[in-house]
N, C-alpha and C positions, 0 to 999 in steps of 0.2 A: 504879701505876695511879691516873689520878685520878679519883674519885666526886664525881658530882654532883649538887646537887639537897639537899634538906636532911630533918630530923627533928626533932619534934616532942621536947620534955624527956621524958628517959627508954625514949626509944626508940632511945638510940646504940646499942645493940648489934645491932639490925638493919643501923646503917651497917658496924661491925666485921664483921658475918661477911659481908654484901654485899660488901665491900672483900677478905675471904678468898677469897671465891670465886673471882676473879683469881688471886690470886697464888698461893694452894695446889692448887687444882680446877679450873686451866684456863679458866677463864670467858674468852670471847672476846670477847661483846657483848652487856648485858645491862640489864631496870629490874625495880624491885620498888616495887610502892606496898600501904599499908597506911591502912585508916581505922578509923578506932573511934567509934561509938554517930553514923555521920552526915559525923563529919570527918577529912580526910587528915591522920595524923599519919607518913610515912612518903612519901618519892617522890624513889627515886634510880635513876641510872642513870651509865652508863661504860662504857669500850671500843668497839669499832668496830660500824659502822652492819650489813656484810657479814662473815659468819663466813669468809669466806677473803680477809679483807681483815688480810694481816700489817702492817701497813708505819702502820697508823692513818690515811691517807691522808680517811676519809670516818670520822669520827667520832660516835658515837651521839648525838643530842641528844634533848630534850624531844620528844614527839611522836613519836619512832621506833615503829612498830609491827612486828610479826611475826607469820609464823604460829602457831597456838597447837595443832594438831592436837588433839590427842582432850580437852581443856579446853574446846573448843569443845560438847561435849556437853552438859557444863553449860549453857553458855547458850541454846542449841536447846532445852533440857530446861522452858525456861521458856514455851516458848511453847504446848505442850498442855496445861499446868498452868494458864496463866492463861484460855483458852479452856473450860478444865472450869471453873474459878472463873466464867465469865461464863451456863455453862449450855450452852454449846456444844459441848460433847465426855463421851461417860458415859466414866471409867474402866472400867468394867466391861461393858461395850458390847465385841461380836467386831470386830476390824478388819473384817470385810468388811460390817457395817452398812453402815460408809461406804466402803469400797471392792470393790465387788462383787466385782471380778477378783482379789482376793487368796484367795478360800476353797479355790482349786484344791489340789489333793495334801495335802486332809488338814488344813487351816491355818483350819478353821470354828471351832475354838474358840480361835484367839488371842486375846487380850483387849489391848485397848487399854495396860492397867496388864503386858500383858509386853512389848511395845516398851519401854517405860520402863524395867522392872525386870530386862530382859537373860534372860529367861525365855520367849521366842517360837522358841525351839529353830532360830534360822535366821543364824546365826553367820558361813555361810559360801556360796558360791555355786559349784555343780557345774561350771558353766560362768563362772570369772572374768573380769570385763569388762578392755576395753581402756582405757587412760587419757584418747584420744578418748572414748570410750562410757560413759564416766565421769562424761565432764561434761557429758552430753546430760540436762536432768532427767528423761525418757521411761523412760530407757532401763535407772538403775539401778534404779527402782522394777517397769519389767515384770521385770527380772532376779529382784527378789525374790519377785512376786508367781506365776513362772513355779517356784519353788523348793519344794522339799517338806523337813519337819522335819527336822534328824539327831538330836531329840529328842521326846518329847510332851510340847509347851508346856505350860508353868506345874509342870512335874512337877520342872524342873530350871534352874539358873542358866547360863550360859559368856557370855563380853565379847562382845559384838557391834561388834568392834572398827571395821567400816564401813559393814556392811548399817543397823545403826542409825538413820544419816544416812539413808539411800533409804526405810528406813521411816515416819521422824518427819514427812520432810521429803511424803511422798505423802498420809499420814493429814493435815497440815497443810491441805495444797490442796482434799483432798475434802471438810474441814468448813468451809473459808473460801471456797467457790466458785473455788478457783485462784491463791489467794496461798500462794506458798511459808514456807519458815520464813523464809530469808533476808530476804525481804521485809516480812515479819512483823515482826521483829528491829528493821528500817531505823526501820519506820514506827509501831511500839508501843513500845519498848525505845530505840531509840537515841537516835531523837529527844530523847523530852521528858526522855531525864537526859542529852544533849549529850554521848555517847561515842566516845569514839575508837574503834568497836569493829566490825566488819563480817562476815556469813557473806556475802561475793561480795562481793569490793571494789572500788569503783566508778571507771568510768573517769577521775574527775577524781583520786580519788586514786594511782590507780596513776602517773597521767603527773607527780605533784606526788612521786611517790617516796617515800611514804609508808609503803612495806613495804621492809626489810632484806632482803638472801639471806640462808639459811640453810644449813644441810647438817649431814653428820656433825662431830663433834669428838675427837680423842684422847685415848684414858681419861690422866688427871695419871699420873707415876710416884708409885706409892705409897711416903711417908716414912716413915707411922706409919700404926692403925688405929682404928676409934673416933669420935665427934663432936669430939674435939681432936686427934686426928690431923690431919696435909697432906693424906694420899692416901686414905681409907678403903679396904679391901679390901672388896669386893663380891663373893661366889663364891654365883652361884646354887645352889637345890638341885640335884641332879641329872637329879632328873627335870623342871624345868623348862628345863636345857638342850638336854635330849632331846627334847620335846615343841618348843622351835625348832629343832632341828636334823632333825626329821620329815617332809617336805614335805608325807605322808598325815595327818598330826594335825590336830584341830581348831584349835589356833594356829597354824601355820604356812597352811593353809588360811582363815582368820578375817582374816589380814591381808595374803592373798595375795588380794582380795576384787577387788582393781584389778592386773591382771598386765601389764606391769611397772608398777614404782613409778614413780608420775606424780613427773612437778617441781615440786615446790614454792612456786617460783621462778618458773614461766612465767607469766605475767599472767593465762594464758585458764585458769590453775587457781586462783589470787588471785581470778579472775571471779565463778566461780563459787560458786553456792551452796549449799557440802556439809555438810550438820549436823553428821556425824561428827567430820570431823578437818579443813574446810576455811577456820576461823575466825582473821580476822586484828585484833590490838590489840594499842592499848597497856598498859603497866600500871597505868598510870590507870583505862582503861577498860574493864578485865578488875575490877579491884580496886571501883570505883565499880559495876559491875553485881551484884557481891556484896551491897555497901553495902545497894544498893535492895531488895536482898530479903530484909533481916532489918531495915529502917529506915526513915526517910526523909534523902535526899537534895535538896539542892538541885536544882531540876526547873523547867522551861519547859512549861504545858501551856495549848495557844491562845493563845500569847503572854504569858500571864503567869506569871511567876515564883513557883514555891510548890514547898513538899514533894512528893517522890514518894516514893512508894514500891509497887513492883511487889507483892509476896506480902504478902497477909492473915497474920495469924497461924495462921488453920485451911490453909492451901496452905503454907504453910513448914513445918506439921509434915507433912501429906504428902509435900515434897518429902525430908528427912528422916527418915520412919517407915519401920522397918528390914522392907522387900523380899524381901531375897535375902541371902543368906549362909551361909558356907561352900567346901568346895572350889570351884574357879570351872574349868568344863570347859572353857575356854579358857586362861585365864590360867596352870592347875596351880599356883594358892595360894588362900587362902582373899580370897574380898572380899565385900563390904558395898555395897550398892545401896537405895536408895529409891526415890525414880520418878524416874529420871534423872538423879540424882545417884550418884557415890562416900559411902560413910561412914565417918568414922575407924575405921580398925584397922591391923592389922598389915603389912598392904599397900600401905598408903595412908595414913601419919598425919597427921592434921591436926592444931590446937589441943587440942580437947578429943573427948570420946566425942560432945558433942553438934554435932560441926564435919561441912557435909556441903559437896560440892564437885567438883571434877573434875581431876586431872592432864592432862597432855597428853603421850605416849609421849616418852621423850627429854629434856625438861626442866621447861613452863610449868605451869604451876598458879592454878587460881583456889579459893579457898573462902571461906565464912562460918560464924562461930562465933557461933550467936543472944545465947548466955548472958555470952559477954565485949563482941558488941558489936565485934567485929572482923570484916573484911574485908578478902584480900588477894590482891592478883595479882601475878604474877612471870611476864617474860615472856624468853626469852632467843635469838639464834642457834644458839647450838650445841647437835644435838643428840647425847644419849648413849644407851646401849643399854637404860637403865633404861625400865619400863617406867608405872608405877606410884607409884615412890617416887625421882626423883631426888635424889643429895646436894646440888646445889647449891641446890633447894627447901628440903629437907628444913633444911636450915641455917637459913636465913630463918624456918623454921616455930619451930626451936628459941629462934633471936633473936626470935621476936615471945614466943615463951612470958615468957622470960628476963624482957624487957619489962613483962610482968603482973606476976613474980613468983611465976607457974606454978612453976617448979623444973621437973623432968624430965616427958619423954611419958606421960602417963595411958593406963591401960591401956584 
């Protein structure tokens, strides 16, 4: 497998376990960039552009983007956070302040800070939409607004593995007079740090081919087990395979939210613009939006050229200040939330305890670690059954540690 693209001194073992990933773990088509205190020391990629592309026929270059599914959280996560920073959204304010029609069945005291914190007890949808109805923005927000708790908000944590999106994305429009997040993103965020990065991606990129296929991939056969193992063995708990094998459970219900699984792949789902899980980039521009929010970046703003940097220091630690934690009544393992972020633990590790960020079901990963001054994004095709903590992630996380001279994962 050839890897492309280069590294910064001292950051070879990022290229080394990047390069494993292929050949032990199946990696089909794949980038990972990494920057530290502002600059990219880290931007490789290799293998093919389409995950059911065997033959190398269309090869992944510079620029390839992908979907990023629920990584994409993250970046949605920044857009209430930076409109609280401007005055325009209370945390602590009931969602139906600004959106009347959501106080129905019970949902008067949602707060703003439990969309964020996975804490609005509304995980799941009685009636799951169609993947037409999906992509109408109308329609998954009346869904959710038409929906009553399976818990009493703020009393309890579970993922809100897609309402999330319909949530973010409606409380978004009611504070901004009718811009969604996605557009939010385009015209705040993408812009002025020049990202490869889109929730609903636009028709000039789609026709220039600008997003890979994806799909499932086949777990490696396992050789050994362990971080130096080929194959790790991965055997969930039990009750976690029970809780997806339940169709009545709140996980199998939380991600059955869009019945059947839309495509991926189809342009009119690449279109649009789904906060949850419908975010496409590269790992430039997954890695670079991390950057901007624990630093500044090279930035374009009204044409001139100067530092960005999106998060204050007082919004960085809210988006990090630990939320929620513990069992997760979705997930059935313990997780860590801030407002809108993932937070290092056991489910999810990042750099350090102080690393917060978001996985993408199946493979991508974006986060920022404030204290080393690192940000990284990994984007990949293939994806796998992990939810939370992929290996071929989690390896990259180990090789950026390595990299410091971290030594092993902090508890």
């Amino acid at each position: 497998m050839d890897v492309h693209g280069a590294v910064a001194e001292g950051f070879e073992p990022v290229r080394d376990a990047f390069a494993r990933n292929f050949t032990a773990l199946g990696e089909r088509g794949a980038a990972v960039a990494v920057y530290r205190d502002g600059r990219k020391v880290v931007d490789l990629w290799g293998g093919t552009r389409n995950v059911d592309d065997t033959t190398g026929a269309e090869p992944w270059r510079r620029g390839t983007a992908q979907v990023l599914r629920s990584a994409t959280k993250g970046v949605a996560a920044a857009v209430p956070l930076l409109l609280h920073r401007r005055g325009e959204l209370d945390l602590d304010a009931p969602v139906g302040e600004y959106w009347p029609e959501f106080k129905a069945h019970g949902k008067e005291r949602v707060l703003v800070r439990h969309v964020l914190n996975h804490r609005a007890g509304l995980p799941v949808l009685d009636r799951p939409l169609t993947p037409a109805d999906a992509l109408d923005p109308l329609r998954g927000p009346a869904a959710v607004a038409a929906q009553a708790p399976v818990w009493e908000p703020g009393t309890d944590h579970g993922y809100h593995a897609l309402t999330y999106g319909w949530l973010l994305d409606e409380l978004v429009r009611r504070v901004t007079g009718g811009r969604g997040a996605g557009q939010w993103i385009a015209d705040e965020i993408a812009a002025p740090l020049d990202l490869d990065l889109w929730v609903g991606l636009p028709a000039a990129e789609e026709a220039a081919g600008r997003a890979g296929r994806v799909g499932p991939l086949p777990d490696p056969q396992p050789s050994g087990t362990g971080p130096s193992g080929t194959g790790p063995r991965l055997r969930p708990k039990r009750s976690v395979t029970e809780a997806y094998g339940n169709p009545d459970s709140l996980t199998r219900r939380a991600f059955a939210a869009i019945t059947p699984s839309p495509d991926q792949n189809d342009p009119a789902y690449r279109a649009a613009a789904l906060p949850a899980a419908g975010g496409i980039a590269t790992a430039d521009g997954l890695a670079r939006f991390y950057a901007a929010l624990i630093g500044e970046v090279d930035g374009v703003t009204r044409g001139v050229t100067r530092g960005v940097r999106l998060f204050d220091p007082a919004t960085m630690e809210l988006a990090r200040a630990e939320e929620s934690a513990g069992p997760d009544r979705v997930l059935v393992v313990g997780t860590r939330f801030g407002l809108g972020y993932m937070l290092h633990g056991s489910a999810s590790p990042f750099l350090s305890p102080g690393s917060f960020g978001h996985p993408g079901r199946g493979g991508s990963l974006g986060f920022a670690d404030p204290e080393a001054g690192i940000a990284l994004g990994y984007v990949t095709n293939g994806f796998r059954k992990s939810v939370t903590a992929d290996p071929r992630a989690q390896a990259l996380v180990r090789a950026v540690r390595a990299s410091l001279g971290q030594g092993s994962s902090p508890s």
